[in-house]
Structures are given as C-alpha cells and as structure tokens.
C-alpha positions as CSV (number, residue, x, y, z in Angstrom):
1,X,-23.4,26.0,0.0
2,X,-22.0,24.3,3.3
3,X,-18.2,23.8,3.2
4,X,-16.9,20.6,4.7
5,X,-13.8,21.3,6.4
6,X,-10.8,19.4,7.4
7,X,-9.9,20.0,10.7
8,X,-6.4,18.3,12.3
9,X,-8.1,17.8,16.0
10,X,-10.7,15.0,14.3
11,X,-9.7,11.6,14.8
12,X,-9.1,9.3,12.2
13,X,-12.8,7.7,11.6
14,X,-13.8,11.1,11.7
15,X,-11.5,12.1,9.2
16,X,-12.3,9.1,7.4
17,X,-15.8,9.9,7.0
18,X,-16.1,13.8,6.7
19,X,-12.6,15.3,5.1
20,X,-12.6,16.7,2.0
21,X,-16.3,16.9,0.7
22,X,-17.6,20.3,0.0
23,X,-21.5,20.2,-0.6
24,X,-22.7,21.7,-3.6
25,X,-25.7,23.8,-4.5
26,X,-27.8,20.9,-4.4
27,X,-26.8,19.8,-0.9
28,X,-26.0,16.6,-1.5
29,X,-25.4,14.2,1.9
30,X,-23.1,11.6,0.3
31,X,-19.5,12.9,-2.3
32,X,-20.7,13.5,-5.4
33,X,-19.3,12.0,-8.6
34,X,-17.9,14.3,-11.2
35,X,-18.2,12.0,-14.5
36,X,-16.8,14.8,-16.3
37,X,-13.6,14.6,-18.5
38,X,-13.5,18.9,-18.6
39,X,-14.4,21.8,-16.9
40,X,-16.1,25.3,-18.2
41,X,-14.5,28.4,-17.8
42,X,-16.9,31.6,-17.7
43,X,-13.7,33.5,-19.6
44,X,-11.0,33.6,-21.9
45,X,-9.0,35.5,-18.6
46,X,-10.2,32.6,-16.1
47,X,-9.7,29.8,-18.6
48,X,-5.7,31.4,-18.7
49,X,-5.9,32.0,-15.2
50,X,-6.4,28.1,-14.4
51,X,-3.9,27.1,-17.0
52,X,-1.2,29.2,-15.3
53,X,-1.8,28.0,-12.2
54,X,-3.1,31.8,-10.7
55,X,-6.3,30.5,-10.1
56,X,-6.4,27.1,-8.3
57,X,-9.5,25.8,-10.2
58,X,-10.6,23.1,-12.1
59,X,-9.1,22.3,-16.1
60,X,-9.4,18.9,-16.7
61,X,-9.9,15.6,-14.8
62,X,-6.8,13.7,-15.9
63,X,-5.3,16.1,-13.1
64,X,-7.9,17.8,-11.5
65,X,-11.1,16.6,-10.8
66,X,-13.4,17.1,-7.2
67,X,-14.1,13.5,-6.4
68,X,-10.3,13.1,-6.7
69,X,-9.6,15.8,-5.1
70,X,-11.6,14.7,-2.3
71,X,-10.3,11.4,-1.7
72,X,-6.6,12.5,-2.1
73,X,-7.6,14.9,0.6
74,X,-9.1,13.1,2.8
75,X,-6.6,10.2,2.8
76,X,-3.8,13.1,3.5
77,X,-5.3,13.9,6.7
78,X,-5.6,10.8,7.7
79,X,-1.7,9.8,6.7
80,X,-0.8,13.1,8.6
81,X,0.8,14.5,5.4
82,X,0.7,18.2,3.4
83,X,-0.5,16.7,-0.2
84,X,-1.9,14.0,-1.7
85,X,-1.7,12.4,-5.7
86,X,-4.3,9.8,-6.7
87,X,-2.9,7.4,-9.2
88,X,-4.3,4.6,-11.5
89,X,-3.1,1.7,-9.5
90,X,-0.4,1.0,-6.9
91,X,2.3,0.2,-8.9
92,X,1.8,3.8,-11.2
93,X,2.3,5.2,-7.5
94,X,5.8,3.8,-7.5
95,X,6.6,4.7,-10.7
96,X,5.3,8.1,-10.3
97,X,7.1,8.6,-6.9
98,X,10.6,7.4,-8.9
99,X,10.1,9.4,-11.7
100,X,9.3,13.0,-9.5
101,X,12.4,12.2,-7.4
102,X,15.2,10.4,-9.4
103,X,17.1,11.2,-12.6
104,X,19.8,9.1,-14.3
105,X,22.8,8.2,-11.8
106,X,20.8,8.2,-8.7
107,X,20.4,4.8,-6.3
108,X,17.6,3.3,-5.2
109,X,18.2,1.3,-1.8
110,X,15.4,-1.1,-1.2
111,X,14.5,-4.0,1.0
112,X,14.8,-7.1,0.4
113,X,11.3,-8.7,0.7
114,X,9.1,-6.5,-1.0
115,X,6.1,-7.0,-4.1
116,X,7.3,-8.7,-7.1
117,X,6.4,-6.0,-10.0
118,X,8.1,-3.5,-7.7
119,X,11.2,-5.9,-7.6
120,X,11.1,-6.0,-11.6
121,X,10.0,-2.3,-12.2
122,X,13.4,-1.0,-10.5
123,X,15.6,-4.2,-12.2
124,X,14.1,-4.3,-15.3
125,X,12.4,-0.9,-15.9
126,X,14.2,2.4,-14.0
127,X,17.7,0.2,-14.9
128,X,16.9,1.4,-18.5
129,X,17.2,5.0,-17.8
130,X,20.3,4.7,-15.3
131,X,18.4,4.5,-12.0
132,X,20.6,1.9,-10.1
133,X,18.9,-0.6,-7.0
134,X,20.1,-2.6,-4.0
135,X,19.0,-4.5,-1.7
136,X,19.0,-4.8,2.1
137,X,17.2,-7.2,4.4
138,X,14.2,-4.9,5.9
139,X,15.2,-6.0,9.6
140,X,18.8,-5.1,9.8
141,X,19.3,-1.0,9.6
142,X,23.2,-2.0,10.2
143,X,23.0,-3.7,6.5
144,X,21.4,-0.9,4.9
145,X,23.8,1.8,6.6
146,X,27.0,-0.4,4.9
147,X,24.7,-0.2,1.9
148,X,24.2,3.4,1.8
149,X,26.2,5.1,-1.6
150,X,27.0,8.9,-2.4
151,X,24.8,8.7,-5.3
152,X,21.6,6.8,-2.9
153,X,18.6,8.8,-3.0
154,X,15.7,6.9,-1.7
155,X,15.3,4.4,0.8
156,X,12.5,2.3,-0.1
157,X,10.3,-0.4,2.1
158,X,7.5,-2.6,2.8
159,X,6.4,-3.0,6.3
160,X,4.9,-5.5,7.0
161,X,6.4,-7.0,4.0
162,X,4.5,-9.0,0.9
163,X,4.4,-11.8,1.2
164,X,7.0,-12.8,4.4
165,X,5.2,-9.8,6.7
166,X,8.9,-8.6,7.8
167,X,9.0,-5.3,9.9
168,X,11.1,-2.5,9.3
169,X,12.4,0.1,11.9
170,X,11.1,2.9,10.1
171,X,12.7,5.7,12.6
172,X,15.7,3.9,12.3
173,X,15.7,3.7,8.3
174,X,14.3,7.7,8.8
175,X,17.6,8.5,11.0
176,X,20.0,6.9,8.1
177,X,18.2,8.5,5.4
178,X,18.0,11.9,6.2
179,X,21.3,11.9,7.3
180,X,22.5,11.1,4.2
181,X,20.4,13.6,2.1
182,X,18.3,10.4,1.5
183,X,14.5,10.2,1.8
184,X,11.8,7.1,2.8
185,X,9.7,6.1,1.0
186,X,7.2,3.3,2.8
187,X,4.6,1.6,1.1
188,X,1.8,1.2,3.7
189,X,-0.2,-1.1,1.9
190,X,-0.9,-3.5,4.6
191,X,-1.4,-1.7,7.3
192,X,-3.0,1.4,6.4
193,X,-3.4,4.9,8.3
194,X,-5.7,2.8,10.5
195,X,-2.8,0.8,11.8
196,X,0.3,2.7,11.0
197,X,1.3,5.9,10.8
198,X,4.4,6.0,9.0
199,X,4.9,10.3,8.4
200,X,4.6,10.4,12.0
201,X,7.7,8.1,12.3
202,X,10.3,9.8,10.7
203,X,8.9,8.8,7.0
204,X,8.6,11.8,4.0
205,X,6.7,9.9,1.5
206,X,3.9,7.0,2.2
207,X,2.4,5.0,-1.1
208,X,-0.9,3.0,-1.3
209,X,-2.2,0.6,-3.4
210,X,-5.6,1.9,-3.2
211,X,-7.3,-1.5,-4.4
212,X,-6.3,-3.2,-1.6
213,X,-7.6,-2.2,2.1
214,X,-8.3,1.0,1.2
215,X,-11.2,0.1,-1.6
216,X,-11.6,-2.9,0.9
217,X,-14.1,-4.9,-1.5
218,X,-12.0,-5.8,-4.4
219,X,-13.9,-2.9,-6.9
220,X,-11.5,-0.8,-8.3
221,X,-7.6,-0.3,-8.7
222,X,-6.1,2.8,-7.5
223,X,-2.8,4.2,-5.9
224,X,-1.9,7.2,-3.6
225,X,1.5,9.1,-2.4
226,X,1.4,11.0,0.6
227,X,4.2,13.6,1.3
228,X,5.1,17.2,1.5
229,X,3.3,19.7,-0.3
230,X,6.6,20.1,-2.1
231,X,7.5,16.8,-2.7
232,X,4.3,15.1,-3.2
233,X,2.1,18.1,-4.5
234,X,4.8,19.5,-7.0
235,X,7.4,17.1,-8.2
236,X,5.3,14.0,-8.1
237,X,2.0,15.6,-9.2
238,X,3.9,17.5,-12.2
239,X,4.3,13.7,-13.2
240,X,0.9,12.8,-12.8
241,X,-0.2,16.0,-14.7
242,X,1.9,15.0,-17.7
243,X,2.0,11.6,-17.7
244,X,-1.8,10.4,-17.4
245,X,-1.8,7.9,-14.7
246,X,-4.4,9.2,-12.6
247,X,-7.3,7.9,-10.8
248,X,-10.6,8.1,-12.0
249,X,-13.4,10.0,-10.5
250,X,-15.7,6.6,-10.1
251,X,-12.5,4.8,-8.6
252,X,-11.9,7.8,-6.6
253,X,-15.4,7.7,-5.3
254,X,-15.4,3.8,-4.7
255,X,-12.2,4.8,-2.5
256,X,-14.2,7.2,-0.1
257,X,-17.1,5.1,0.4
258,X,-14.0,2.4,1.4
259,X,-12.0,4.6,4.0
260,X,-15.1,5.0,5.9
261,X,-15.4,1.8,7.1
262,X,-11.4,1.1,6.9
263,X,-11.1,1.5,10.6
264,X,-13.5,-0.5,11.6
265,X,-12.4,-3.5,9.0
266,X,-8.3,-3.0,9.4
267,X,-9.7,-4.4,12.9
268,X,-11.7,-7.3,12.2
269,X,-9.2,-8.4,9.7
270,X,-6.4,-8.1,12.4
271,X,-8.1,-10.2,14.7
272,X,-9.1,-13.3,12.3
273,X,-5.6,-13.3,11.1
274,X,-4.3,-13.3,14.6
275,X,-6.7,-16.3,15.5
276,X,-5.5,-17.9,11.7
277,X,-1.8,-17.4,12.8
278,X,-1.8,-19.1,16.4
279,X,-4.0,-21.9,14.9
280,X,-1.6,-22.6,11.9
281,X,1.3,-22.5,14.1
282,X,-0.1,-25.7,16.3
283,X,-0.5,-27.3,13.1
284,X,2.7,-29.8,12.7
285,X,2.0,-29.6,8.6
286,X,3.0,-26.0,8.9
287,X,6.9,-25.6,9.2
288,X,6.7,-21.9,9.8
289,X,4.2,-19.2,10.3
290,X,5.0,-15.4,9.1
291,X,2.5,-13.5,11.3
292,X,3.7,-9.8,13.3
293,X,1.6,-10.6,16.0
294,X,3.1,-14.1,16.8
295,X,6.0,-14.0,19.4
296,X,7.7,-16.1,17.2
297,X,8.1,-13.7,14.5
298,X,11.4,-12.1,14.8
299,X,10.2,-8.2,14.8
300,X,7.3,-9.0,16.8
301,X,8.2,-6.3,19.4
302,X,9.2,-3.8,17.3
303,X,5.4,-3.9,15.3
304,X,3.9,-4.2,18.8
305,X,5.7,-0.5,19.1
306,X,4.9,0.5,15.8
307,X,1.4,-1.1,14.5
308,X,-1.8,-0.6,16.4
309,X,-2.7,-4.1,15.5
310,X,-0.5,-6.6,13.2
311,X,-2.8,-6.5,10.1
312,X,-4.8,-9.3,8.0
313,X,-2.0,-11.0,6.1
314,X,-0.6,-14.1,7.1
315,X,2.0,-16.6,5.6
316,X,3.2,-19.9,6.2
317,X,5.2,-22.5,5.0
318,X,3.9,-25.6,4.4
319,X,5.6,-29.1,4.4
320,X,6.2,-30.9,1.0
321,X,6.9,-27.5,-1.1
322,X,5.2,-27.0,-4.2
323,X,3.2,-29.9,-4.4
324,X,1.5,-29.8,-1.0
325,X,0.9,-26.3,-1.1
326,X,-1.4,-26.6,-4.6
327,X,-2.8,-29.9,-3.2
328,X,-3.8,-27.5,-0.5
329,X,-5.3,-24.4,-2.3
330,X,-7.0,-26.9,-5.2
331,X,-9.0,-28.9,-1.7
332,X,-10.3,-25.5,-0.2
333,X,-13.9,-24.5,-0.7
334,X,-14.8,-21.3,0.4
335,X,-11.5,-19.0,0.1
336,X,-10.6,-17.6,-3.3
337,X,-8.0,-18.3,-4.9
338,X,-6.8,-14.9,-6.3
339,X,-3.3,-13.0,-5.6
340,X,-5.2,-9.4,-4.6
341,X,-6.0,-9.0,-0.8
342,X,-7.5,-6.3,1.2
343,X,-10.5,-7.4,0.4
344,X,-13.9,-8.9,2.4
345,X,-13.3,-12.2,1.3
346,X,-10.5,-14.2,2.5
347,X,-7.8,-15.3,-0.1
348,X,-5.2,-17.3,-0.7
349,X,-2.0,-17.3,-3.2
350,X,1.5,-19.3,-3.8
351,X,3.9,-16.8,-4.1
352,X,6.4,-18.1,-6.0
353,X,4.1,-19.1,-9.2
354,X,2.2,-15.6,-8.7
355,X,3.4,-12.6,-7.2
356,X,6.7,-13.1,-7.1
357,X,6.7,-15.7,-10.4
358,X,8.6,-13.4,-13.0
359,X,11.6,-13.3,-10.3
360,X,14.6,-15.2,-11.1
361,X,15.6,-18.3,-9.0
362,X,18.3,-16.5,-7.3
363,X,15.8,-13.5,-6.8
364,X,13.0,-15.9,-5.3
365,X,15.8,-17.4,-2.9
366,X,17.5,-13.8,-1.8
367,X,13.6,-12.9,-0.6
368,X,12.7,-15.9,1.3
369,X,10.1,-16.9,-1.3
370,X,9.9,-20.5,-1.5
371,X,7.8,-23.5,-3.1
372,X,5.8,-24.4,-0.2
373,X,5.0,-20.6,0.9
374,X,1.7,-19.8,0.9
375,X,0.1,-15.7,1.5
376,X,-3.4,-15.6,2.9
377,X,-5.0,-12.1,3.2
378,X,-7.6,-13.4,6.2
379,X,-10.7,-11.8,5.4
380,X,-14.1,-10.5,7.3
381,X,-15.8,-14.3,7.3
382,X,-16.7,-15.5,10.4
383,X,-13.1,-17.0,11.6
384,X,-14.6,-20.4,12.1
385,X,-15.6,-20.7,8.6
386,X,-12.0,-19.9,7.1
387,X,-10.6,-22.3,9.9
388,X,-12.7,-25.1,8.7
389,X,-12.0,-24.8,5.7
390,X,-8.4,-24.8,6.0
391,X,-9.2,-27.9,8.0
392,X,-10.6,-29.8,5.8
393,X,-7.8,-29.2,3.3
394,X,-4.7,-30.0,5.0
395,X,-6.5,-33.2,5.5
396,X,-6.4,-34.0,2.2
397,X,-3.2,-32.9,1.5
C-alpha cells in the first residue's frame, strides 16, 4: 500500500490535489469514500486502545472517519495550519470554535459587517450562556483597540466582508489580539487559501464554510477550523467529538474533488467580478459599488497587499431602494436568484430581506445593509452573458 504524503515544499494546487490520501490495498487512484458509520477492532485491547486515545486509529465516523480525515488534512496544509476539524456546515464551525474557546464571562469582539446568522448566533444564542459581543467597524483597528475589555477573548472577522466586501488589517487585528491574551479568529470564506492566507498573517484560527468556494458547485454543506494542533485539534475537536456536528464522509469527499480545481476557479471568479465591478460602477443607476479591487473601495490597497486577487463577490447599491432592486432581480434571466455563493453559477441576493433579514432595523443600519443593496457572487459563465443579462434588467427597472 503506497502512502500519500504531505509534504510542506508542495505548492498549493499541489497540495490541493495530492495531501492527505493514503491508497489502500486496492490501489485506488481517486480518495475513497468510507460510507461506514463504525470501525472493527481485531481486539478487546485495541478496541480500548483507540477509545483511550493510545492508539490513534479509527472508532467511529461521527469523529473519525478517513475521507474526513483526508479533506481536513489536506485543507490544513493548504491554510498553513497544525490541525484541521470538519464540521456540518459553516455556521456549526462558529459555534464549535466558541464553544472550544469561551466559557461564561468571556467577550467576543467582532466586526461590524459580518454574516447575518453569525450576527444572531452571538446576540441571540452565546448571550444565553453569558458570552458577551461587540462590535467594531472591520477597517478601523483604532476602534477595536478602545473596544478591547479585560474579559475579551476573541477577536472575530470577515474579510472581505458579507455582503459590503470590507477589508480587515488582519496583522493589525493579530498585533492587538495577542497582546491582550486575545486570539483571531477570521473566517476566510470568500477568499479561500487560494487567495488569502490568513495563519500566515498573524491569524491563530481560520473558519470555512465549506459549501461555498470550497465545494465550488453548490453540492453539499460543510465547515472547517484551521488552527493549532492545540487549539484546533484538542479543544475544538473535543467539541466536535461530543457534540455531533461533523461532516459527513460523502460531503467530505464532495469537498476534495472541489479543492482541486479551487485554484484554478478562485481565479476565474476574481476576474468576472472584477470586469462586473468596473462595468457597474459606469452605470449611473448604481450609486455605489462594494468591490476590493476597485480603487474606489476604501481598503483597496490594503487587499492589494493582502489578497492575491479580490475574490468573486461584488455589491452595489442600486437607486430607488427596495423597490428597484426586486424590479431588478425579478427582470433577470439567466442568474439565480438564491442567497448561497461560491458556486459555478452566478447569483444574486437582497440582503436585507435574506441574509441579513432576521436583523433588527437598527442592526441592518449599524452594518451598512440597506434596501437597495444588492450581493452578487459572479460566477464562471462567460462574463458577457452575466453582463447582458444585467443589461437587460436595469432597463426595465
């Protein structure tokens, strides 16, 4: 049986495309899938053995599973970090990540401009149990150092941010963390390890939502932390163990298939969405475009410095509020209308009735997210196609 190793000289596609899979007997070419919900142990001593943790095998796959195993592998070499956990979707990463790290008393900080459910699992959710969360705007590390308490324990961001794509300073938000016994957390949803490296930057833990770029094809829902084998492999994995919110071994294999083309795609989305960005911003419907790689945005230097390429999601505001942007996603034709993104096909949202629609007025305001804001996640059509389409609508609007 050939062992596929991972080795920390590879570069990313290559780690994208060969970590983690160890070939079995049958010599398979492709990552097998391990449909199995338990594992056999040859002895009453080994079957002890596993359960104390003295032998690393398998038990069972709610925590412990090889085409899990692979993929949270794989993606660790590729986030540069020690250990990997696989969850059941992006937002059971979050929870997971708060539940390993916090206890009653402790302070979340958190930006401003970040995913909805987040927003309402730490006001609504962690509140219950004491867990206490602020908010600072994501471009402004002067805010969030006046916002710092004894009691803060995380320091938790977006970047780029859903829906307004505002980018955070990670090394800064790193420095002010860790010198206040603090650590970062970053969700790197939309930029990926293929654009973004944020370990590299000063970060200790990196989240996913696996369904989004990472699966790539809208097929599965999955999350991922990335962190310190203490950390990430211990504290949040004992939570994972216990609690049940793992990935599945078909999800997990979806997942692989999807990080070896994510290179290659975190591209060709970047460079639709750049094309979608200037065009909207010559359009005089448009009253403001919310795109990294426009000069216009107002942290366009600092993702030139950070990102490799200013990702696939692109917002604008569009005149007439509420009613102009529904007049315009009810006259378009070929993009979906759907709030997930990261996918293939290019999609389109209004904020404020989806994503960010359990938020309280005052909530939506505080973030930016207003009636005539509109997300598109520019997908891998040919450009002209989602410009034309886009076209067409404004005209009727």
């Amino acid at each position: 049986m050939k062992k596929e190793q991972r080795n920390s000289a590879w570069g990313l596609a290559t780690q994208a495309i060969r970590t983690g899979h160890r070939r079995t007997a049958e010599g398979e070419h492709s990552e097998p899938i391990f449909a199995t919900s338990s594992f056999v142990f040859g002895s009453a001593a080994e079957a002890a053995a596993r359960f104390s943790g003295d032998d690393p095998g398998n038990i069972y796959s709610r925590f412990t599973n090889p085409t899990v195993a692979c993929f949270e592998q794989r993606l660790a070499a590729m986030e540069g970090g020690e250990a990997c956990v696989a969850t059941a979707s992006g937002m059971s990463a979050i929870l997971a990540t708060c539940m390993g790290l916090l206890r009653t008393g402790d302070h979340i900080l958190s930006s401003r401009s970040i995913f909805g459910s987040t927003t309402m699992l730490f006001n609504k959710y962690l509140s219950r149990f004491g867990i206490e969360t602020s908010y600072a705007p994501s471009g402004n590390p002067e805010e969030w150092a006046r916002s710092m308490r004894p009691e803060t324990r995380v320091l938790f961001l977006e970047t780029p941010s859903n829906p307004l794509t505002e980018v955070a300073d990670i090394g800064a938000l790193a420095d002010l963390a860790h010198a206040n016994g603090c650590l970062l957390v970053v969700d790197n949803c939309f930029c990926t390890p293929a654009l973004q490296l944020p370990l590299a930057l000063g970060a200790d833990i990196v989240i996913h939502s696996a369904t989004k770029y990472l699966d790539g094809q809208g097929r599965c829902l999955g999350g991922a932390v990335v962190g310190s084998a203490e950390q990430v492999g211990e504290e949040i994995y004992g939570v994972l163990r216990t609690g049940g919110a793992t990935m599945s071994p078909f999800n997990a294999w979806v997942f692989l298939k999807g990080l070896e083309t994510l290179q290659l795609r975190m591209r060709a989305h970047s460079q639709n969405a750049q094309a979608l960005a200037n065009w909207l911003e010559s359009l005089p419907a448009v009253e403001r475009v919310h795109y990294p790689g426009l000069e216009s945005h107002p942290q366009h230097d600092l993702a030139a410095r950070q990102q490799k390429a200013a990702g696939g999601i692109c917002s604008f505001e569009i005149k007439g509020g509420q009613a102009a942007a529904w007049k315009l996603i009810d006259s378009l034709e070929l993009l979906s209308i759907t709030a997930n993104l990261g996918d293939t096909k290019t999609t389109i949202t209004h904020p404020a009735s989806t994503t960010h629609g359990r938020l309280t007025p005052e909530e939506k305001a505080a973030a930016g997210i207003g009636d005539g804001l509109l997300r598109i996640a520019v997908g891998l059509e040919d450009f002209s196609d989602i410009q034309a389409d886009l076209a067409q609508a404004f005209g009727k609007v």
